[in-house]
C-alpha positions in Angstrom: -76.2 216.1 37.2 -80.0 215.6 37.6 -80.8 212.0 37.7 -83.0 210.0 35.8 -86.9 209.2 35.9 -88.7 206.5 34.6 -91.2 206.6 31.9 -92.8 203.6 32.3 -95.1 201.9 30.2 -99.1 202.6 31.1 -102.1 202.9 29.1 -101.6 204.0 25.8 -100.7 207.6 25.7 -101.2 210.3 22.5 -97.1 210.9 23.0 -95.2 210.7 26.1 -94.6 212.9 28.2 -91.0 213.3 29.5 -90.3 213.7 33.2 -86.8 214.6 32.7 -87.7 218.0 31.5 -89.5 220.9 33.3 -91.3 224.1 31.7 -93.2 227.0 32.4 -96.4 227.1 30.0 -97.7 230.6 29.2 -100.6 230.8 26.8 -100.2 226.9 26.3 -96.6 227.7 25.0 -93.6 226.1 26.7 -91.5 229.8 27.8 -87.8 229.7 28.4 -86.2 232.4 30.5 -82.7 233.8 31.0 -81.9 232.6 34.8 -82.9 229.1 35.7 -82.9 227.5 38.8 -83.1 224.1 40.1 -84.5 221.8 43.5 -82.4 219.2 45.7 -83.7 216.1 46.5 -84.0 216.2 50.0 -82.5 212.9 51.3 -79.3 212.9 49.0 -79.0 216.9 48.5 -78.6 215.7 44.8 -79.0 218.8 42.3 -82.4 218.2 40.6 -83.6 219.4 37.4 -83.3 222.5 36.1 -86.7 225.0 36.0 -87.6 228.6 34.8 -86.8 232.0 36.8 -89.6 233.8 35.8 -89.5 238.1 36.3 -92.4 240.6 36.4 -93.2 240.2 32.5 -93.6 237.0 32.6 -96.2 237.1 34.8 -97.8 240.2 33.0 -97.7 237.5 30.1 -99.2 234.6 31.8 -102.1 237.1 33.3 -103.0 238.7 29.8 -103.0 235.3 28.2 -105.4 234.0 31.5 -107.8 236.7 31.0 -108.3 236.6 27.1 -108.8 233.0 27.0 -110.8 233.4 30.5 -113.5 235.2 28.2 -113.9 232.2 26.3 -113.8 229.3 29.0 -116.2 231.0 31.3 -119.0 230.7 28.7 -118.3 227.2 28.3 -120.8 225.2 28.7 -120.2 223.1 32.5 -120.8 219.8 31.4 -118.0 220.8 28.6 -116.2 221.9 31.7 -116.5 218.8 33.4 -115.8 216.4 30.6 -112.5 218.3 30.2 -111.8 218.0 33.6 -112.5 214.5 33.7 -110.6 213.8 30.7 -107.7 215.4 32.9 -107.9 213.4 36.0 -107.7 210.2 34.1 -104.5 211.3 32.2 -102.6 212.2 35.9 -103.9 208.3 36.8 -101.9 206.6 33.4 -99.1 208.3 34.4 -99.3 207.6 38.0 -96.2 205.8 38.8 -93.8 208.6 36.9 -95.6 211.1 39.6 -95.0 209.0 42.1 -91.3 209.2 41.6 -91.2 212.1 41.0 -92.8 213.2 44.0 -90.8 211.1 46.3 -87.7 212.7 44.2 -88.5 216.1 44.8 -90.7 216.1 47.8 -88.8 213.4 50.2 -91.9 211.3 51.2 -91.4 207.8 51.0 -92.9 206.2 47.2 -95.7 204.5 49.0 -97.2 207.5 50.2 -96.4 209.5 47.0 -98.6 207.0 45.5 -101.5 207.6 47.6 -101.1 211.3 47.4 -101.1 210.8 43.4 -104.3 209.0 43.9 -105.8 211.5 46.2 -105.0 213.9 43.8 -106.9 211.9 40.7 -109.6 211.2 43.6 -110.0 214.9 44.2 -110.5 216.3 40.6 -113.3 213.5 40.1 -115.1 214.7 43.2 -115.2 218.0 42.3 -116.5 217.3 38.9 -119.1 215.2 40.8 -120.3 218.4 42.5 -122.7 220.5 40.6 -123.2 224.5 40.8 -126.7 225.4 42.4 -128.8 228.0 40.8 -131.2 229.4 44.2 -134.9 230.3 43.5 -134.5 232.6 46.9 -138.4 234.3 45.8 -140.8 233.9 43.2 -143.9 235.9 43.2 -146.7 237.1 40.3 -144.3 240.5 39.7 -141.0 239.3 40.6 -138.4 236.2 40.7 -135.1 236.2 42.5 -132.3 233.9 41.7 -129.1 234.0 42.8 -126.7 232.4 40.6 -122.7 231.7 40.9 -120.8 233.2 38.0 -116.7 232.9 37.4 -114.7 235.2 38.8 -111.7 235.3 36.7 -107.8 234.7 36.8 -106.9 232.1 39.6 -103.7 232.3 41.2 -102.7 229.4 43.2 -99.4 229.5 45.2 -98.6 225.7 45.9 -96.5 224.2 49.2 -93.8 222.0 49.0 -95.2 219.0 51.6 -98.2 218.1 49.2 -97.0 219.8 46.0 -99.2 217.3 43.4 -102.1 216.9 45.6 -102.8 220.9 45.9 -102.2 221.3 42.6 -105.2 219.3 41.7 -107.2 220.7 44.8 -106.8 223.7 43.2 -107.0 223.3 39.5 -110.4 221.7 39.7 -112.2 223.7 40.9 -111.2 226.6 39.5 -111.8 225.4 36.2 -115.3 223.6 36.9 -117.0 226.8 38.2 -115.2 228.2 34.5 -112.0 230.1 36.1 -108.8 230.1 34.5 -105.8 229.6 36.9 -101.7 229.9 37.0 -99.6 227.7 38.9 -96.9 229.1 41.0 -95.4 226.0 42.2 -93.6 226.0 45.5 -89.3 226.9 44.6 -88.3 224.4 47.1 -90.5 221.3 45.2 -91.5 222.8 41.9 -91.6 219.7 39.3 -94.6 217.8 40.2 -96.6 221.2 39.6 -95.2 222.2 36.6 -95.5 218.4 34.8 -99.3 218.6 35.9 -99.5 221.9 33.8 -97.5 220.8 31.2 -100.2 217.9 30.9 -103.2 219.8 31.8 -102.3 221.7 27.9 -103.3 218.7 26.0 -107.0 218.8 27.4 -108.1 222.8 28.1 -107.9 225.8 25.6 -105.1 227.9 25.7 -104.8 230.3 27.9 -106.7 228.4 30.6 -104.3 226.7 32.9 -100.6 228.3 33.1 -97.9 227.9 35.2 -94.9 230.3 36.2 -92.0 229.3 37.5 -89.1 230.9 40.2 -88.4 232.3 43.6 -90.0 233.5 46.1 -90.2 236.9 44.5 -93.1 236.1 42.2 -95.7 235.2 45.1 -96.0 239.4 45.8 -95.9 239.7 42.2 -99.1 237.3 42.0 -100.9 239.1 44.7 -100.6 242.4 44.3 -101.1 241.7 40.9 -104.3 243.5 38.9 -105.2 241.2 36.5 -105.1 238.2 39.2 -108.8 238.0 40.5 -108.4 235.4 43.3 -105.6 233.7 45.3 -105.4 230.2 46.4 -102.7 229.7 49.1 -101.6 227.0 50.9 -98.7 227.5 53.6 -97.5 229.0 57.0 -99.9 231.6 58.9 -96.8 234.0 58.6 -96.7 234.2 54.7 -100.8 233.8 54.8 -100.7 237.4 56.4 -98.6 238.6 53.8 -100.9 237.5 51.1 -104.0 238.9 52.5 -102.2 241.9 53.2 -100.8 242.1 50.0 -104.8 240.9 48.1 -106.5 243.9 50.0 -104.6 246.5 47.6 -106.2 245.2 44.9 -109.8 243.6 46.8 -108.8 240.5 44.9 -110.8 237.3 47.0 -108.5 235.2 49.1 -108.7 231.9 50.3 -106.1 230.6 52.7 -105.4 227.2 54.2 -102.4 228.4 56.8 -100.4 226.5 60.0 -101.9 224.3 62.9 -101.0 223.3 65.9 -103.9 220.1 66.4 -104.3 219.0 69.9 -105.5 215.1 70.5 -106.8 213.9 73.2 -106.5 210.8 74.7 -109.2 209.3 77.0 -108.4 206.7 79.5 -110.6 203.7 77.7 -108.5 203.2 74.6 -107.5 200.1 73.3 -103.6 201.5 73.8 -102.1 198.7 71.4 -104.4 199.8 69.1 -104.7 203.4 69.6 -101.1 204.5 70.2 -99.5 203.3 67.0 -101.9 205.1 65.5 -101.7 208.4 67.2 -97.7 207.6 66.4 -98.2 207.6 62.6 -100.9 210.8 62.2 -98.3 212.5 64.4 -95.3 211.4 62.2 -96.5 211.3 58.9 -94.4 213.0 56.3 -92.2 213.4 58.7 -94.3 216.0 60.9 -94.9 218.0 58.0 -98.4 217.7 57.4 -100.5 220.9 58.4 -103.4 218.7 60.2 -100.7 216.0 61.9 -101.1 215.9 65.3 -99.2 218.5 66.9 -99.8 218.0 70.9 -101.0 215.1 72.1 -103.2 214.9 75.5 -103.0 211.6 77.2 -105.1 210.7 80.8 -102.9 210.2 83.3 -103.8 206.8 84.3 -102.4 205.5 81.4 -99.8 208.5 80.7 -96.9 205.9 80.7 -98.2 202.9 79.4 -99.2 204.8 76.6 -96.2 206.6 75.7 -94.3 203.5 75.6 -96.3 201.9 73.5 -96.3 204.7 71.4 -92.7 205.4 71.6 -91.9 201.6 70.3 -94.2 201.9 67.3 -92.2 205.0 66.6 -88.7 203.2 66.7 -90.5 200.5 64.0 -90.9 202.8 61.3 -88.1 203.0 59.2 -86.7 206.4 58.3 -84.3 207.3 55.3 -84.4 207.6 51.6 -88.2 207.3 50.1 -86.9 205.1 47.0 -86.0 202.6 49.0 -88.4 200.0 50.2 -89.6 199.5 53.9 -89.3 203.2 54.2 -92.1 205.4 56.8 -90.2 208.3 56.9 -88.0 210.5 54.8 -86.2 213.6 55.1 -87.0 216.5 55.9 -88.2 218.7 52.6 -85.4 221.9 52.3 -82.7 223.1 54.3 -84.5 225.9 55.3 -87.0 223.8 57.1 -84.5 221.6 58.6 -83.0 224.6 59.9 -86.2 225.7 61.5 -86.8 222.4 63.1 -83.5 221.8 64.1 -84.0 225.1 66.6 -86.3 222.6 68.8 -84.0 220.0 69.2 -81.3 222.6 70.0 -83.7 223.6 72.8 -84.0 219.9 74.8 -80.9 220.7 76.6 -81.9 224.1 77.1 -84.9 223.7 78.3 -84.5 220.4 80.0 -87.0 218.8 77.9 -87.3 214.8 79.1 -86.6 213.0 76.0 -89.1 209.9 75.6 -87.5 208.6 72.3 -85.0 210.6 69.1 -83.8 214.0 70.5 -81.1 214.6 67.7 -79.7 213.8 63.9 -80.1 211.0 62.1 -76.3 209.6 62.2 -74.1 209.3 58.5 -77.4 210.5 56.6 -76.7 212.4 53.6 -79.8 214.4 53.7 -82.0 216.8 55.9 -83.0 214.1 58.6 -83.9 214.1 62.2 -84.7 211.8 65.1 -88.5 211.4 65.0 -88.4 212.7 68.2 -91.1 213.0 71.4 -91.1 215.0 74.2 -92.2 213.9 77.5 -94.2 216.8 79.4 -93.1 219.8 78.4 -94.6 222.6 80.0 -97.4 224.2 78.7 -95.5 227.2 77.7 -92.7 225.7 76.4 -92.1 226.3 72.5 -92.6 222.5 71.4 -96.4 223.1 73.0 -97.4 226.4 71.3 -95.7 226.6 68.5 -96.0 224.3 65.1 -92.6 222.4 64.7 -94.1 221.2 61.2 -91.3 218.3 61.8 -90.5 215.4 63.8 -90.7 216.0 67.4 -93.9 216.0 69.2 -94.8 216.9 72.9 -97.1 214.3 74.9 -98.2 216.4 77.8 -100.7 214.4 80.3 -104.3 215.0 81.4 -106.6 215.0 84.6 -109.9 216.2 83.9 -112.0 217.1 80.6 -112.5 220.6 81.4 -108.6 221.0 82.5 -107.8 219.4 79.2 -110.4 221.0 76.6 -109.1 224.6 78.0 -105.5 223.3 77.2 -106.4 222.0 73.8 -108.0 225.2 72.6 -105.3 227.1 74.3 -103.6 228.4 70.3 -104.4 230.8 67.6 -104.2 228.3 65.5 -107.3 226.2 64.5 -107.5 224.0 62.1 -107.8 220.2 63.3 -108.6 218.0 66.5 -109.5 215.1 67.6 -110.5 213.2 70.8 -109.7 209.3 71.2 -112.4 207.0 72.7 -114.3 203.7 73.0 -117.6 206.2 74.1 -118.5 207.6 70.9 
């Protein structure tokens, strides 16, 4: 039995839209398909709504439907574009609080954050309609002028994670469709509701044709890739599947952008405030319950105030609550599928087997109901150690300690990975 969301009253709406109901939308028509499928709330393990399993001719469908009405929007004028788009961003913001929910619902994170990433997400199409698309005069002379312009490419597709499913949505459905793209969704399987509700709404305010969702397993991402008719890829997720999209995108030459894993290093210099600076470092390490692609991942702290430090930071940790996002006074919530909670559970198999000091956590949350762990920190692992170089993309963290800046910048950069860092100081 999937439970029940509110629809609560906001500013006045054309009709309401139901958030107890979830569809794929293929040439602005809701599609039904044979198999169906549905996601578990991840701090009850609560069936969730049921949702489309789409096959290959769906997608053949969504993709035709893309490119005729791509002919169309692409010659739209921009500041048509962006009054569309606008138009858009406030609708997401009435219903804010249903997305909220929901989020939280599907996703795990507690409702307070849900609510900021709802905002972010409103935030973020408003921005990019604030942008504008240069036209360069690169050389103008009596017999010639040169100009480069940016034109639309064609048929989006954006493959969406499940630890920020509303916000990347947005990230991606802006500016594909300001710079006059057309783009289908294919929301992550594990948190797939937020992204289709933001398609389903996105219908009432663009053509056709222009945003489409489709919905299923991991089967359809290949599908999407190696598909002819898709011009670009948008992906968000692990470096592992990242190779396999661009791998897949070179058969067909089709543009790639990819925001994939990291393993951010911060480093801690020895004039901190530590009462300020350590719950601080705590929370951007923590945060969705590690399962944030730019939390920080290894944290570097001076040795003369290793152990003051990790105390202080270890007792901020212990004050935030953990447990079911609904409820109030909630930090942390589960972890998002069982699949992940798997994965992360290896590294807290490994503390006895690696004889990993345990500073605070180091195992399951007792008499929980859903996917939760300890939030969990390591004290000096070695450098080597799997906690260090790999990305846990959950609740256990290494603090390793530092003696000199060149010792500790060589140790930072020491991972394939590089997407974030940070260094902690009074001496800007």
């Amino acid at each position: 039995m999937a439970p029940s969301a509110t629809n609560g009253s906001t500013a006045h709406r054309e009709d309401n839209l139901s958030f107890t109901s979830f569809s794929q939308f293929i040439d602005g028509v809701a599609v039904k398909t044979p198999a169906s499928r549905h996601g578990i709330n991840p701090a009850t393990k609560e069936d969730l709504w049921e949702v489309p399993v789409s096959g290959a001719e769906h997608l053949d469908h969504g993709v035709d439907a893309a490119r005729k009405a791509f002919r169309s929007w692409s010659k739209t004028p921009f500041e048509q574009r962006k009054k569309a788009v606008l138009a858009y961003a406030d609708a997401v913001e009435k219903y804010k609080e249903e997305f909220s929910t929901l989020l939280t619902t599907e996703q795990g994170k507690p409702t307070w954050q849900a609510n900021l990433e709802v905002t972010a997400g409103y935030d973020w199409i408003r921005g990019m309609a604030g942008l504008t698309i240069p036209e360069d005069v690169v050389e103008e002379t009596e017999t010639k002028k040169t100009i480069v312009r940016y034109t639309p490419i064609g048929v989006v597709g954006a493959i969406i994670p499940w630890n920020f499913p509303l916000l990347l949505t947005t990230g991606k459905i802006a500016p594909a469709l300001l710079t006059g793209n057309v783009i289908i969704v294919k929301p992550s399987p594990f948190a797939p509701y937020c992204a289709l509700k933001l398609v389903e709404l996105a219908q009432r305010y663009f053509p056709k044709g222009v945003v489409g969702s489709i919905s299923g397993g991991d089967d359809i991402g290949p599908m999407m890739t190696e598909h002819p008719g898709i011009d670009k890829i948008s992906f968000t997720g692990s470096t592992t599947t990242g190779k396999l999209v661009m791998r897949s995108a070179s058969k067909t030459l089709k543009r790639v952008v990819l925001e994939l894993g990291g393993n951010d290093p911060a480093i801690v210099c020895p004039d901190v405030d530590i009462s300020r600076v350590a719950p601080m470092i705590a929370t951007y390490a923590f945060l969705n319950s590690g399962q944030v692609c730019l939390n920080l991942k290894r944290i570097y702290i001076h040795e003369s105030i290793y152990d003051e430090f990790l105390v202080a930071m270890t007792e901020h940790l212990k004050t935030m609550a953990v447990g079911n996002g609904l409820d109030k006074g909630i930090v942390l919530g589960p972890l998002q599928n069982s699949m992940q909670y798997d994965r992360v559970k290896t590294f807290f198999d490994d503390i006895p087997k690696e004889k990993w000091k345990v500073a605070v956590g180091g195992g399951k949350m007792e008499n929980s109901k859903g996917y939760f762990l300890q939030p969990t920190i390591i004290d000096r692992p070695a450098d080597d150690s799997r906690i260090v170089v790999e990305e846990p993309f959950g609740p256990i963290v290494p603090a390793l300690s530092w003696r000199t800046e060149e010792d500790v910048i060589a140790r930072a950069n020491d991972t394939r990975m590089g997407l974030g860092a940070s260094v902690w100081s009074k001496d800007l």
